[in-house]
Structure formats: structure tokens, C-alpha cells
C-alpha positions in Angstrom: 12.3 3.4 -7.0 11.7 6.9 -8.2 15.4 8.3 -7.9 17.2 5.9 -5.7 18.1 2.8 -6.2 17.8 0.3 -3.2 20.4 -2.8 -2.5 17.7 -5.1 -0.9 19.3 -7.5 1.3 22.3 -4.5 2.6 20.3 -3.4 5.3 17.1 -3.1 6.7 14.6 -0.2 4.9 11.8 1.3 6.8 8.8 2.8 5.3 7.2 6.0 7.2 3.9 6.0 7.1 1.7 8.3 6.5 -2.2 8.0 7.6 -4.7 10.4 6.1 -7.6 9.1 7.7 -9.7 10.0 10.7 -9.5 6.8 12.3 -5.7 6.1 12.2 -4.5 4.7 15.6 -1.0 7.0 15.1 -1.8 9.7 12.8 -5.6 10.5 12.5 -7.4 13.2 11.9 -5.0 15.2 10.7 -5.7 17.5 8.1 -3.5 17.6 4.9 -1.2 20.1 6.0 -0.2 18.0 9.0 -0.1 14.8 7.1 2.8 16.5 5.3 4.3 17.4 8.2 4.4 14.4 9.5 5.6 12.8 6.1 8.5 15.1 6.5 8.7 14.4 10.1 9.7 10.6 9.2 11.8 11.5 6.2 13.8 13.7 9.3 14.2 10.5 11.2 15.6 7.9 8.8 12.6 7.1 6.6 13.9 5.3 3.5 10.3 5.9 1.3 6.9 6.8 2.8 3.7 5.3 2.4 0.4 7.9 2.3 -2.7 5.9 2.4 -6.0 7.9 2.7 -8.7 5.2 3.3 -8.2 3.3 6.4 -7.6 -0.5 6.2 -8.2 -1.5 10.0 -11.0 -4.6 10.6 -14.3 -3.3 10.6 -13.5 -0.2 8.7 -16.0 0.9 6.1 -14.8 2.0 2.3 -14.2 5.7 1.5 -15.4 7.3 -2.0 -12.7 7.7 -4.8 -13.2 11.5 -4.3 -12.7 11.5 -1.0 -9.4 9.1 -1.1 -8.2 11.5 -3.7 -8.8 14.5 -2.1 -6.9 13.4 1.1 -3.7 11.3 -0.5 -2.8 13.8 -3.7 -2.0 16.9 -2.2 0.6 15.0 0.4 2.0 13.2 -2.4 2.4 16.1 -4.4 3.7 18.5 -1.2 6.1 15.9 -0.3 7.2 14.7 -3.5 8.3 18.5 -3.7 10.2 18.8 -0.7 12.0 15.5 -0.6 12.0 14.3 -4.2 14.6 11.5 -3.7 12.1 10.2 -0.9 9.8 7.4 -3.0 6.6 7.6 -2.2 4.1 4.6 -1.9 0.4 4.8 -2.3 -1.8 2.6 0.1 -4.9 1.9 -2.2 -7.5 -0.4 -3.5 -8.6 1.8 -6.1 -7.2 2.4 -9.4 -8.3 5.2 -10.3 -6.4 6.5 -6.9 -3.6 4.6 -8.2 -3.0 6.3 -11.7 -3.4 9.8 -10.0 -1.5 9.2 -6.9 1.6 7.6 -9.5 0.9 10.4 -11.6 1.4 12.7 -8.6 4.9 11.3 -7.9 4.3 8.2 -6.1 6.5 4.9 -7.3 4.6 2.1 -6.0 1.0 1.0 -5.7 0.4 -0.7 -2.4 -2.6 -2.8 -2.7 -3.8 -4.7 0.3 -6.4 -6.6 -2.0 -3.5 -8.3 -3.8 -4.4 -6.8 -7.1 -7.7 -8.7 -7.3 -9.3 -6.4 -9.5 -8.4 -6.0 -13.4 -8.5 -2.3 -13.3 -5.6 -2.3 -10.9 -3.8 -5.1 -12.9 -3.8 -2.7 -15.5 -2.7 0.3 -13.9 -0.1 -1.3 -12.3 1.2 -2.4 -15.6 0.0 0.7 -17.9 1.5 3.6 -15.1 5.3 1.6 -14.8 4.9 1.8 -11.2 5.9 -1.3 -8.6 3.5 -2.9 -6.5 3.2 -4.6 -3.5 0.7 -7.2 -3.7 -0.8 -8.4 0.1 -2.8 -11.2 1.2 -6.0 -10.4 2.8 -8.5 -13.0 3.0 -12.2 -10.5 2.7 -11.9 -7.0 2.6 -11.5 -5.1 5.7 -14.8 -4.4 7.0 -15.2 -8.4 7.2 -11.3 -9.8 7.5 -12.3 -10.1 11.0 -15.3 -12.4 11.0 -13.8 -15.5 11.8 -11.5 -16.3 9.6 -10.5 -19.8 8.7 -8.0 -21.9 7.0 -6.7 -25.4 6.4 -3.1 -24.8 6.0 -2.7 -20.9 6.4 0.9 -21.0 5.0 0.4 -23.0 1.9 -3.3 -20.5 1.2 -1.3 -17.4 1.9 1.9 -18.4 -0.5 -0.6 -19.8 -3.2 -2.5 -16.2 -3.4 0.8 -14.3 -3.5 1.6 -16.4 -6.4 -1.6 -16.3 -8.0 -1.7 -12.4 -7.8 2.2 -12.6 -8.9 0.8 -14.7 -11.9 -1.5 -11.9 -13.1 0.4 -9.2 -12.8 3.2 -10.9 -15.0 0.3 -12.2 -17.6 -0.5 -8.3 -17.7 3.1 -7.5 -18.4 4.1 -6.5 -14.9 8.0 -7.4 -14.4 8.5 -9.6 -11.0 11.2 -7.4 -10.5 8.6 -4.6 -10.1 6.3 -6.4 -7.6 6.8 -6.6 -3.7 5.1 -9.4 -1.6 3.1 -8.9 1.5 1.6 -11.9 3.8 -0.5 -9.4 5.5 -0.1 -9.8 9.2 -3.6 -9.7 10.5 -5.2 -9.0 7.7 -8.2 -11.8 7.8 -5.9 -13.7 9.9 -6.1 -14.4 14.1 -3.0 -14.1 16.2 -1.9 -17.8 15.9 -2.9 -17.5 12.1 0.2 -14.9 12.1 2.2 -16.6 14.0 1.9 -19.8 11.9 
């Protein structure tokens, strides 16, 4: 990723995170300078790559403007990418627009908690190079919540990771370039997680 090479399965990773929002229940309403602080902050205490998402993603919560998503993720990328270049850097999005500017920024991977449902993204993914990490989320996030439902929550999951794997490789995406993500709670109750 970026300029370091990983050996998945030697140890466990861990990804800082890095909320720009107002509404983050660990990081909010920080302004961009502090965002990059605290980037730097995790980097300082074992971070292996960071993720910077600017639009928040917890149930209930309402979409954000492409301007606005840009105007709070790109100059964190860019400051940290900076400072701590052999640091990847993740983008949290559902946009791709956000996703070509934040890779073109410095970021490595597009993290996409729709799974790559829209063909705009499909191609971005495959057009900027970058990986992605494809989630499960059954709605979006403003309505995961409302009662979700399943049949057989394993099987649905595994069979829209693989669908969303599918596509991406139909677009020209390696597998070796795309990440998988269940999506703990994401349209899913406690015992839907736990299943």
C-alpha cells in the first residue's frame, strides 16, 4: 500500500482513525488542524495506516455535500501524507468524486461502506489504481437501523461481498487490490453480528 508493503497474516495491523465530522463519538468537531493532529497522534502510537473519513456513517446520520466532504478529508490527507509519507492513508467515502481527489491527494485505498454499489465508484476504484475495501451495509446509513431483517444473515452478507467482489473484478479491479468488510452493525442488530 503506498510505500510499505504489508505481510497480512504476520501480525495484527491497526488502522487509526481519523473522524472529520461533527458528530464523531471520539474525534468530532475538530477542525482540520486537529484532525491532523490527531492523525499524527495515532501514527505516534503504533498506527500501521490511518483512515480519514469526513462524512459520518453512524445510523441515522444524514449525507454531507461532495464540497463539504472534500473540504474536510483533503487537506488532512495532504498534511499528513506530508509528514508521515510511509503511513498509507485510507479514505472513508461513498462518493467518487471524493475518492479520485482524496487518492489523488495521497490516499491508497478507497473505503466504501456502500460496497461499491455505484458505477462511478466501480470505476474509480479501477481507473485511480487504488485498493478498496468493499463493506456490507444493508440501506444506507440514515435507514440501516430501521429494522433490519434477514433470512440467513451469514449466507446474505457473504453473497453481497461476492457480488461487489464480482464487479469490481468485471471492471478490471485485481482481488488482490480489494479488502472485505462484513460491516458490524451496519443494517445489522446485535445478534445479527453476532451470528
Amino acid at each position: 500500500l503506498g510505500e510499505r508493503s504489508f505481510a497480512w497474516g504476520a501480525r495484527t495491523f491497526v488502522m487509526g482513525i481519523v473522524n472529520v465530522t461533527p458528530d464523531s463519538f471520539s474525534d468530532g468537531g475538530r477542525d482540520v488542524q486537529a484532525s491532523i493532529e490527531h492523525a499524527l497522534t495515532l501514527v505516534d502510537e503504533g498506527a500501521d495506516l490511518l483512515d480519514v473519513g469526513g462524512e459520518s456513517t453512524r445510523p441515522g446520520a444524514a449525507a454531507v455535500s461532495e464540497d463539504e466532504e472534500l473540504r474536510r478529508v483533503i487537506p488532512v490527507i495532504e498534511a499528513v501524507r506530508a509528514r508521515v509519507p510511509s503511513v498509507p492513508i485510507s479514505v472513508d467515502t461513498r462518493k467518487a468524486g471524493v475518492a479520485r481527489k482524496a487518492v489523488a491527494a495521497g490516499a491508497a485505498v478507497i473505503n466504501d461502506v456502500s460496497g461499491l454499489r455505484d458505477e462511478a465508484m466501480l470505476d474509480a476504484v479501477a481507473e485511480t489504481g487504488a485498493h478498496a475495501c468493499v463493506m456490507h451495509m444493508q440501506g444506507t446509513p440514515d435507514t440501516m437501523q430501521h429494522d433490519p431483517r434477514y433470512d440467513d444473515v451469514g449466507a446474505e452478507v457473504l453473497d453481497a461481498l461476492e457480488t461487489a467482489l464480482a464487479r469490481a473484478e468485471a471492471r478490471g479491479v485485481p482481488r488482490t487490490r480489494l479488502w472485505v468488510d462484513p460491516g458490524i452493525g451496519f443494517g445489522k442488530t446485535v445478534a445479527h453480528n453476532l451470528l
